[in-house]
FIROMI-710834 format. One record per atom (N, C-alpha, C): residue in three letters; z, x, y negated. Coordinates in Angstrom, 1 decimal. Example, Ala and Ser with C-alpha at 12.3 -4.5 7.8 and 13.67 -1.06 7.14 Angstrom:
# residues 2
<marti rest="ala" pz="7.8" px="13.2" py="5.7"/>
<marti rest="ala" pz="7.8" px="12.3" py="4.5"/>
<marti rest="ala" pz="7.8" px="13.2" py="3.3"/>
<marti rest="ser" pz="7.1" px="12.8" py="2.2"/>
<marti rest="ser" pz="7.1" px="13.7" py="1.1"/>
<marti rest="ser" pz="7.9" px="12.9" py="0.0"/>
***
This chain:
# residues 73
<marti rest="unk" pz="1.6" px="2.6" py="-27.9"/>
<marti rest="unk" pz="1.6" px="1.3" py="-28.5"/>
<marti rest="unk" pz="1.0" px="1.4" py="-29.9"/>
<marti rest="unk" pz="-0.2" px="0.8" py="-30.4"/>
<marti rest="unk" pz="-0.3" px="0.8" py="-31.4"/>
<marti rest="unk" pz="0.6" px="-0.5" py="-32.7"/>
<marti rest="unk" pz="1.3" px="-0.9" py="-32.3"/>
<marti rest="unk" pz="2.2" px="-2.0" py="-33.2"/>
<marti rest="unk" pz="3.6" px="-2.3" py="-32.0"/>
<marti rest="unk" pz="4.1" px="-3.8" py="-33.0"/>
<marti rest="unk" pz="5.0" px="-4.5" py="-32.1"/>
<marti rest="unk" pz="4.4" px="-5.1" py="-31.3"/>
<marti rest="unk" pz="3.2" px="-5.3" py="-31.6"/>
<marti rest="unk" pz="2.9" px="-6.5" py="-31.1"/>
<marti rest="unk" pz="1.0" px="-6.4" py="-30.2"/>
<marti rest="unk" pz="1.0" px="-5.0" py="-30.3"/>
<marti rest="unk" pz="-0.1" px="-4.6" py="-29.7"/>
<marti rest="unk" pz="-0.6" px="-3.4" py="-29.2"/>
<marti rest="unk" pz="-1.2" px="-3.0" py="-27.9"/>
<marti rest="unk" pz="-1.0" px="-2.0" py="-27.3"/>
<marti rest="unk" pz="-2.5" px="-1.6" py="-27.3"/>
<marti rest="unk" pz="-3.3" px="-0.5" py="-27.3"/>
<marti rest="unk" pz="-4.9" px="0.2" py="-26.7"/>
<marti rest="unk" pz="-4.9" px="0.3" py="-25.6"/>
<marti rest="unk" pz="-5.4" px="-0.4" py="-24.6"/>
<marti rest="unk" pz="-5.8" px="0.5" py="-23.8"/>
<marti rest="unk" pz="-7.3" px="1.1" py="-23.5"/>
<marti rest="unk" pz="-7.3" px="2.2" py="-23.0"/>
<marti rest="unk" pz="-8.8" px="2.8" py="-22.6"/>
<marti rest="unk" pz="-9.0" px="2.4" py="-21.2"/>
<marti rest="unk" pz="-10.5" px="3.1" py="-20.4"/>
<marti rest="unk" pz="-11.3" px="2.6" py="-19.7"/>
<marti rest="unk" pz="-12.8" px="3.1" py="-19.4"/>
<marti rest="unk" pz="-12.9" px="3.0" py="-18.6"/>
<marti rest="unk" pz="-14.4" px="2.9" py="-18.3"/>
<marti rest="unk" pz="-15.3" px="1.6" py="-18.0"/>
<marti rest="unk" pz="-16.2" px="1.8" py="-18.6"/>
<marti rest="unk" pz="-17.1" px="0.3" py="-18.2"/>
<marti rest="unk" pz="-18.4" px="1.1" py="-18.2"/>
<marti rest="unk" pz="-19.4" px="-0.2" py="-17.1"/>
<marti rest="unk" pz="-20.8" px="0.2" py="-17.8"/>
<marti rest="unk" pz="-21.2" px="0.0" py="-18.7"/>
<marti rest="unk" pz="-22.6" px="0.4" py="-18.4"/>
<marti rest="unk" pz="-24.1" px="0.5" py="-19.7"/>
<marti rest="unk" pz="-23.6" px="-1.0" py="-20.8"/>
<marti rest="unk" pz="-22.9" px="-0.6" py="-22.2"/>
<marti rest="unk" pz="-22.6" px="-1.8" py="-23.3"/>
<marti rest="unk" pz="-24.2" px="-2.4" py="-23.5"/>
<marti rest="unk" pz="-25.5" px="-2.2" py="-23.2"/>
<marti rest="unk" pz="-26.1" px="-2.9" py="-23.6"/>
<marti rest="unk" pz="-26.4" px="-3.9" py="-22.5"/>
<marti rest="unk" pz="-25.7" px="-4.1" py="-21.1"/>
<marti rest="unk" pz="-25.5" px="-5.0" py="-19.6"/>
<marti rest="unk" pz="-24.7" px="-5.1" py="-19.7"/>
<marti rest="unk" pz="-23.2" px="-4.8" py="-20.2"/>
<marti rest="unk" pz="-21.5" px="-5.2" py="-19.3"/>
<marti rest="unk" pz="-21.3" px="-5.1" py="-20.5"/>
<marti rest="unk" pz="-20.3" px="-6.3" py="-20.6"/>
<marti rest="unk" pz="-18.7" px="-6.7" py="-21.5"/>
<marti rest="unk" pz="-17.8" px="-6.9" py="-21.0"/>
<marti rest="unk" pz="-16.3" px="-6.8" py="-21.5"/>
<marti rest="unk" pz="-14.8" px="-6.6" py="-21.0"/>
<marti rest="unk" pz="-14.2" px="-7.6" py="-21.8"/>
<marti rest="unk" pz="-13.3" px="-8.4" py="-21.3"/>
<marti rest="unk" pz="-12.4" px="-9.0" py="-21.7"/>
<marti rest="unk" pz="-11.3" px="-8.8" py="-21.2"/>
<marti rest="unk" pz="-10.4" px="-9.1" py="-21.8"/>
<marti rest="unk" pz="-9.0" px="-9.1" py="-21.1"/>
<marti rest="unk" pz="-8.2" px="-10.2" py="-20.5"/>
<marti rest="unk" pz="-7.3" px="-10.2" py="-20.0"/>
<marti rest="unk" pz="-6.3" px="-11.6" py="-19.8"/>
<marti rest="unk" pz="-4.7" px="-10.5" py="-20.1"/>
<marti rest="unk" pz="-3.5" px="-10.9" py="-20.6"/>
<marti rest="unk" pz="-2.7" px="-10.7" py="-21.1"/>
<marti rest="unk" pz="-2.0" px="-12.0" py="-20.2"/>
<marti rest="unk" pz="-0.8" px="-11.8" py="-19.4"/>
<marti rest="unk" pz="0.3" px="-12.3" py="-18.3"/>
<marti rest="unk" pz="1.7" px="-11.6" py="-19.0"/>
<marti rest="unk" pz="2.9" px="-12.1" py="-19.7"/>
<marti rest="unk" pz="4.0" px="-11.6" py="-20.1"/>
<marti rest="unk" pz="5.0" px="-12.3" py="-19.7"/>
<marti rest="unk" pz="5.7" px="-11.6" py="-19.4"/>
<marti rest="unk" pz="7.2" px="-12.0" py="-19.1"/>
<marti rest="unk" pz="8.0" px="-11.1" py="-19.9"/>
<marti rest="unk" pz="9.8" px="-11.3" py="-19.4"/>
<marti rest="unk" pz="10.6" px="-10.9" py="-20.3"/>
<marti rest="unk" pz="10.8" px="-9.5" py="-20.0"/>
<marti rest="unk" pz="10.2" px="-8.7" py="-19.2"/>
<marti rest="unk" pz="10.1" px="-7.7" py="-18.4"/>
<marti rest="unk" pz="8.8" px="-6.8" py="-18.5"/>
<marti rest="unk" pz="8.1" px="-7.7" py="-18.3"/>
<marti rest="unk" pz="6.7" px="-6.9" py="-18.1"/>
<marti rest="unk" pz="5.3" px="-7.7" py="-18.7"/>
<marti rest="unk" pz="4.1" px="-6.4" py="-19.4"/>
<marti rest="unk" pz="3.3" px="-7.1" py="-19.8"/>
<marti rest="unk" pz="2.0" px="-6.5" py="-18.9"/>
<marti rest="unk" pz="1.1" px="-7.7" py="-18.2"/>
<marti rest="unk" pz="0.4" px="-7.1" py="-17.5"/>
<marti rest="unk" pz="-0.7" px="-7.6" py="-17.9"/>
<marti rest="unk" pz="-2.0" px="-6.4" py="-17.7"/>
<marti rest="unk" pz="-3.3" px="-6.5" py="-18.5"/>
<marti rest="unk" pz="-4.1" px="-6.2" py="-17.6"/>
<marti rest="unk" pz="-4.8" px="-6.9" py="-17.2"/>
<marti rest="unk" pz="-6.1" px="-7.3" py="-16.5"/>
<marti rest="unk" pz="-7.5" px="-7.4" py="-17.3"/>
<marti rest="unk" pz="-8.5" px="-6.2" py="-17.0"/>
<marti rest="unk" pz="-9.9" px="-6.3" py="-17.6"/>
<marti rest="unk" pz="-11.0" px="-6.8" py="-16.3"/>
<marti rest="unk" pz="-11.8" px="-7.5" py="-17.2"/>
<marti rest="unk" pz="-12.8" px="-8.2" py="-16.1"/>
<marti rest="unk" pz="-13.9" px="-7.5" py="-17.0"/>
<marti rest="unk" pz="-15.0" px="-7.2" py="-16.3"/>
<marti rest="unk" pz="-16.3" px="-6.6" py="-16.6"/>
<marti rest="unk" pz="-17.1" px="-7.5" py="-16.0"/>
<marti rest="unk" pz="-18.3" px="-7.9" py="-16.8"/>
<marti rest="unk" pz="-19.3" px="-8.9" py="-16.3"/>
<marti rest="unk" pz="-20.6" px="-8.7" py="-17.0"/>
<marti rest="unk" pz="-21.8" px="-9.0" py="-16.6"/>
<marti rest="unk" pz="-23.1" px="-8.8" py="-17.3"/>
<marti rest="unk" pz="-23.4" px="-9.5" py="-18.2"/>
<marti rest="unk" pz="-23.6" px="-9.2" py="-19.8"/>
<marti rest="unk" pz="-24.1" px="-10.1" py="-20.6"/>
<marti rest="unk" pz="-25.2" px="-11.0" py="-20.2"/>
<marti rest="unk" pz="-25.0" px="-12.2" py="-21.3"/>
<marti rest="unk" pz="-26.1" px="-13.3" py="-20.9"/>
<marti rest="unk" pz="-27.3" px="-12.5" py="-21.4"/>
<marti rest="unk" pz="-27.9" px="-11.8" py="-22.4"/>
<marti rest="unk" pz="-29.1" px="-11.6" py="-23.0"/>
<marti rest="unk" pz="-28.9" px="-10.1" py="-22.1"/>
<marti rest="unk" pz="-28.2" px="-9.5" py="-21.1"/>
<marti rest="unk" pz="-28.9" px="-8.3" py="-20.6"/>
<marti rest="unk" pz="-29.6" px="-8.3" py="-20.2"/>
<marti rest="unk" pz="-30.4" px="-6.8" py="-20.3"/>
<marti rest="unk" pz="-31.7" px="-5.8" py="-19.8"/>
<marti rest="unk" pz="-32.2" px="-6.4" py="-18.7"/>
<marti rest="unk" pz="-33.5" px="-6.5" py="-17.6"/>
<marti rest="unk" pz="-32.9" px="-7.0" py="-16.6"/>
<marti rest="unk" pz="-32.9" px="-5.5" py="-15.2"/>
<marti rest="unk" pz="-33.4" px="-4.6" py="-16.0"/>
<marti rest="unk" pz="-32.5" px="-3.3" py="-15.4"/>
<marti rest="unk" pz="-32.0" px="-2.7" py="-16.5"/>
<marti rest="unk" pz="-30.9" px="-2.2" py="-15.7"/>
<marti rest="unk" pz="-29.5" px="-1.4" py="-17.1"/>
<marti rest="unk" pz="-29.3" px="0.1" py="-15.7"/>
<marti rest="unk" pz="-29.5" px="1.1" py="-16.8"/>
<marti rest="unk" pz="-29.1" px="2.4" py="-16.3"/>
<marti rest="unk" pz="-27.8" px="2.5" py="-15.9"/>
<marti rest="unk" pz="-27.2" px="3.2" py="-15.3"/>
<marti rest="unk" pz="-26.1" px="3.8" py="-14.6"/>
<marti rest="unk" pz="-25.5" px="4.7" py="-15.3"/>
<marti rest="unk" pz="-24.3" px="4.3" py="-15.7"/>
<marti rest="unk" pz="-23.5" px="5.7" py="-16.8"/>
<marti rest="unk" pz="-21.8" px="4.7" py="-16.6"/>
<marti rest="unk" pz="-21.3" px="5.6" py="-16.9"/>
<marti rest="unk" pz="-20.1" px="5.4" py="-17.0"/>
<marti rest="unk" pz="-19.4" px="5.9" py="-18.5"/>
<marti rest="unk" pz="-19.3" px="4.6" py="-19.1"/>
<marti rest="unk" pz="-19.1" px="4.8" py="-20.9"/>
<marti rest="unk" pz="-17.4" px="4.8" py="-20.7"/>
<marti rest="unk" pz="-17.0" px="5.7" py="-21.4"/>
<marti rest="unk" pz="-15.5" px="5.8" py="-22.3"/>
<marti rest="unk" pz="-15.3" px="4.1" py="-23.4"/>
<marti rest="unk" pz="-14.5" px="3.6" py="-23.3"/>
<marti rest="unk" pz="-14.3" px="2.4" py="-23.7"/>
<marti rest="unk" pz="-12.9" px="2.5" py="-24.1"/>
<marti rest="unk" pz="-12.6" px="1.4" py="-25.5"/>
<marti rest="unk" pz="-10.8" px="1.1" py="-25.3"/>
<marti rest="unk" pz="-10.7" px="-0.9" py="-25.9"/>
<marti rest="unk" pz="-9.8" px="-1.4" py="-26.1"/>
<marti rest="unk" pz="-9.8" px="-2.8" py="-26.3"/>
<marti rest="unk" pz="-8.0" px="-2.6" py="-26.9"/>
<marti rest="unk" pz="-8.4" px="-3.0" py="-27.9"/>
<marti rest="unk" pz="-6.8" px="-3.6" py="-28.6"/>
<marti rest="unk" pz="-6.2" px="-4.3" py="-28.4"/>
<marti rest="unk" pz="-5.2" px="-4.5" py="-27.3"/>
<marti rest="unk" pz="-4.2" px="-6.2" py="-26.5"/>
<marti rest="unk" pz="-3.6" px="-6.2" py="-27.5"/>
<marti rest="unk" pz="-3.7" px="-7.6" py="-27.9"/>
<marti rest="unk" pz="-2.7" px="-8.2" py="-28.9"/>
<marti rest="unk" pz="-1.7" px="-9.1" py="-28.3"/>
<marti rest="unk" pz="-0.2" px="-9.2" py="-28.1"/>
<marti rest="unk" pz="0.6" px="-9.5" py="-27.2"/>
<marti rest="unk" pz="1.2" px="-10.6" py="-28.2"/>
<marti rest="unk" pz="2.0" px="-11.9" py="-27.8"/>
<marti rest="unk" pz="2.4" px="-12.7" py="-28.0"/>
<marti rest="unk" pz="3.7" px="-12.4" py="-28.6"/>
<marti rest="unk" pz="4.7" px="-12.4" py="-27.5"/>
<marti rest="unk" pz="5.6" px="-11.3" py="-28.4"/>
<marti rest="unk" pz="5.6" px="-10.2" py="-28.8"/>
<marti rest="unk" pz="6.5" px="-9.3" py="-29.1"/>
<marti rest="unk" pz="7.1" px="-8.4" py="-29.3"/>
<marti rest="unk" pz="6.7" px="-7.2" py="-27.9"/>
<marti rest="unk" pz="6.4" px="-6.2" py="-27.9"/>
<marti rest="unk" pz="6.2" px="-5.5" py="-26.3"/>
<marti rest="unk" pz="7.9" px="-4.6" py="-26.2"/>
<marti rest="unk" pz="8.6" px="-4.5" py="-27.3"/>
<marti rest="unk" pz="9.7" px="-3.9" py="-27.2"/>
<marti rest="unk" pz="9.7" px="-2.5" py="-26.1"/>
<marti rest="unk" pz="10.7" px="-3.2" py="-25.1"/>
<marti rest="unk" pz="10.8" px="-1.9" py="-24.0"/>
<marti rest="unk" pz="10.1" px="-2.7" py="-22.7"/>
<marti rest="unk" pz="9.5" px="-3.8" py="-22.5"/>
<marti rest="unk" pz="8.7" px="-3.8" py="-21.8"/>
<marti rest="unk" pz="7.8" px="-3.0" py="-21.0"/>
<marti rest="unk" pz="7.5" px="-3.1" py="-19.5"/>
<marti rest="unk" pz="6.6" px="-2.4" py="-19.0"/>
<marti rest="unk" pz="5.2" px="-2.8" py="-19.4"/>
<marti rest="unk" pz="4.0" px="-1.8" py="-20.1"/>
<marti rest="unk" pz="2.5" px="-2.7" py="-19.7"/>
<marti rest="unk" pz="1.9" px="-2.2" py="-18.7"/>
<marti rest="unk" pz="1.3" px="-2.5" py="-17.6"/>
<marti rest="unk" pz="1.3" px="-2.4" py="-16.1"/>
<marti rest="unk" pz="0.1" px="-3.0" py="-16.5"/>
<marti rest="unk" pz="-1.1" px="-2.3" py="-14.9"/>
<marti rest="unk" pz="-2.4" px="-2.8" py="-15.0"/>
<marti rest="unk" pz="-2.4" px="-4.4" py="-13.9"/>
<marti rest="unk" pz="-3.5" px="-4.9" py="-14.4"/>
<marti rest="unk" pz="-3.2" px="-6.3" py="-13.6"/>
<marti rest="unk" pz="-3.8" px="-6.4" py="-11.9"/>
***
């Protein structure tokens, strides 16, 4: 957990100059579940090499994550 209120996760994604990551953040009083979607930028390459990049994204959570679970979505 990096805060109360926000967690890193890491990842893999493709080639950053073809694919970006968002997240969607789902919470309950129980569990916080994080879902990444990868998609091809609008101004990408229109061929992008094949690699598999190390990646992380800072969830910023609504409440508090306390003793909640963060579970993948």
């Amino acid at each position: 957990m990096a805060s109360d209120h926000s967690v890193r996760v890491f990842f893999y994604m493709g080639n950053p100059q073809c694919y970006g990551v968002r997240a969607a953040v789902d919470e309950d009083t129980t569990t916080v579940r994080i879902t990444l979607y990868e998609g091809t930028l609008p101004d990408a390459p229109a061929e992008c090499t094949t690699l598999a990049a190390s990646a992380s994204l800072l969830i910023t959570t609504h409440d508090p994550i306390g003793t909640r679970s963060v579970i993948p979505g």
